[in-house]
C-alpha positions in Angstrom: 29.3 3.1 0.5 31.1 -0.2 -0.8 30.6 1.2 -4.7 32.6 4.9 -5.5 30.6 6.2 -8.1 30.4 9.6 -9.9 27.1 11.4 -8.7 26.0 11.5 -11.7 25.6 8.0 -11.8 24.5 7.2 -8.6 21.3 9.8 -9.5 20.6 7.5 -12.3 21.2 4.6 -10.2 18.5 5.6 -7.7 16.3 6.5 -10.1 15.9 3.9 -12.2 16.8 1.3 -8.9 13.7 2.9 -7.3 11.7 2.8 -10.8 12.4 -0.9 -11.3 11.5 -2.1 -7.8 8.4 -0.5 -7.4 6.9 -1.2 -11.2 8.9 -5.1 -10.3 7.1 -5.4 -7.3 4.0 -4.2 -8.2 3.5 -6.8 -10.8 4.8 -10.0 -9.1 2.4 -9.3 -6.0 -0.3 -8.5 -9.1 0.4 -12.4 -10.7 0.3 -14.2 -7.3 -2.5 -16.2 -6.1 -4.9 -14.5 -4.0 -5.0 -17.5 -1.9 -1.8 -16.4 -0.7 -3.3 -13.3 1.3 -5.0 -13.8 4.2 -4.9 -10.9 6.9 -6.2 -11.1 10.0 -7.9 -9.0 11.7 -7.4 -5.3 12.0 -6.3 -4.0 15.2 -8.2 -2.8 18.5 -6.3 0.4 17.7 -7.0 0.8 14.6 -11.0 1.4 15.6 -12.5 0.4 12.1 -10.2 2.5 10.4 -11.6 6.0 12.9 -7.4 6.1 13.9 -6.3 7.1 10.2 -8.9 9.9 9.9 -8.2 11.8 13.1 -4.3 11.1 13.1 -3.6 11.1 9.7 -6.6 13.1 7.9 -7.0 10.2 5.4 -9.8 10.9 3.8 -8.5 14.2 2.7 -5.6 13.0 0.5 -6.0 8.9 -0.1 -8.3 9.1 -3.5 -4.9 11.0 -4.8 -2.7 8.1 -4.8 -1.9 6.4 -7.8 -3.1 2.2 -7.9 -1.1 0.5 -9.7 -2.4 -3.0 -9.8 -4.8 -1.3 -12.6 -1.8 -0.8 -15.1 -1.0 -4.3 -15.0 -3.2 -7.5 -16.2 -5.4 -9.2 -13.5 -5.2 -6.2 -10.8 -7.4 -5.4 -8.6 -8.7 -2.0 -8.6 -8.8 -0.2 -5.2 -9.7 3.4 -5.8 -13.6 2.6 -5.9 -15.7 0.7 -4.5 -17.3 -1.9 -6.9 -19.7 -3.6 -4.6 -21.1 -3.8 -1.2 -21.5 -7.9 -1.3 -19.7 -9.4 1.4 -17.7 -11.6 -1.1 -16.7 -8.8 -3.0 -15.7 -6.8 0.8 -13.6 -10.0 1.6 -11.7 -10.0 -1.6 -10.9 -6.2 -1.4 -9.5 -7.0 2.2 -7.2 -9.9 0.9 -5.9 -7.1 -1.9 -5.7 -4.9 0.7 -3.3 -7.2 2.5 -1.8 -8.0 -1.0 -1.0 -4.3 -1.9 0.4 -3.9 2.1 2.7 -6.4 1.3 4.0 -5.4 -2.0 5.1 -1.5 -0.2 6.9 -3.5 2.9 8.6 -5.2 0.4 10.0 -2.0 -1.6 11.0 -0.6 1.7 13.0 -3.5 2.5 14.9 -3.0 -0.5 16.1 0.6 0.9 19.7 -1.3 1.6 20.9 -2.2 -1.7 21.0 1.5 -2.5 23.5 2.0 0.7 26.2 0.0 -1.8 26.7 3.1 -3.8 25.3 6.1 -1.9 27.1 8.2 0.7 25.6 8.3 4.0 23.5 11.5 3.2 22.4 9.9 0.1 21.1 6.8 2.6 19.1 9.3 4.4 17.1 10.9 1.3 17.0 7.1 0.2 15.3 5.7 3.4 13.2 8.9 3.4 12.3 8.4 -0.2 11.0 4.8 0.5 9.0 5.7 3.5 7.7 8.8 1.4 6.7 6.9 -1.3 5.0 3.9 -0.1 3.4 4.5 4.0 0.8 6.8 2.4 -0.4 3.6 0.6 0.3 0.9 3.8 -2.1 3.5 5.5 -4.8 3.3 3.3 -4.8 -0.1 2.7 -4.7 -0.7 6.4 -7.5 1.9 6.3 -9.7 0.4 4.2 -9.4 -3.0 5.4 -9.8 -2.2 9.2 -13.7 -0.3 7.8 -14.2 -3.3 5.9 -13.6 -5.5 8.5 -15.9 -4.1 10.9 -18.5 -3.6 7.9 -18.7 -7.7 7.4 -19.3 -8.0 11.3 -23.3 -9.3 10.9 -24.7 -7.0 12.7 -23.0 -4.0 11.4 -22.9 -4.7 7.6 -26.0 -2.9 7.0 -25.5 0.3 8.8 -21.4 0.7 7.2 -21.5 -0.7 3.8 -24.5 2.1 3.8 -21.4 4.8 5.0 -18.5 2.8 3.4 -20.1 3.3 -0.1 -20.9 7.3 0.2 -17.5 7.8 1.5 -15.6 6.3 -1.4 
């Protein structure tokens, strides 16, 4: 801690820190160019997205997460699926990649807060961070490892099928 401040204020420091960087970071990666997002492809480990259901139960709890690039003009609205055309799959993976992007981003900006917080308060700061934004890295990684495999020819008739009664 390089800053001694009254707890009082570091509270309202970390609360309003955390506030500004996720709402800040959410609406710069909403007003870049999608051009700008280009994943590749999803890992062998991943299998299509099969990894996040049995090791994580995703499908239980990922429709419960909040999507913020709705509450800001231009976003790109990930809760549903819109479409089943493969230009519409390959733009939801490039926002998939976009909105991965944007919660590395807010965890990387876990450090500033160690200026004014004690070492316990780093703790509950790191563990906020991870809290707060790898339930949403896994389901976008999730989503685009199914749609991935979905746009492979000769498997995009058979998934979209599945993808679109799972959603």
């Amino acid at each position: 801690m390089l800053i001694e401040l009254p707890i009082t204020w570091i509270i309202v420091l970390n609360v309003a820190g955390w506030l500004a960087i996720q709402m800040s970071f959410a609406w710069v990666f909403t007003q870049m160019s999608l051009t700008w997002f280009n994943p590749g492809n999803a890992f062998a480990w991943e299998q299509a997205g099969r990894f996040y259901e049995t090791a994580f139960r995703i499908k239980a709890w990922k429709d419960r997460l909040p999507d913020a690039a709705r509450w800001f003009g231009g976003g790109f609205a990930k809760g549903t699926l819109a479409g089943t055309q493969a230009d519409y799959l390959r733009r939801f993976i490039r926002e998939t990649w976009r909105g991965e992007l944007c919660h590395w981003t807010a965890i990387a900006c876990a450090p500033v807060f160690f200026l004014w917080n004690p070492w316990w308060g780093d703790l509950i700061i790191v563990g906020y961070a991870v809290a707060a934004n790898l339930p949403c890295i896994l389901v976008q990684r999730y989503n685009r490892a199914r749609f991935q495999r979905a746009l492979q020819p000769r498997k995009l008739s058979g998934l979209l099928a599945r993808i679109k009664a799972s959603s």
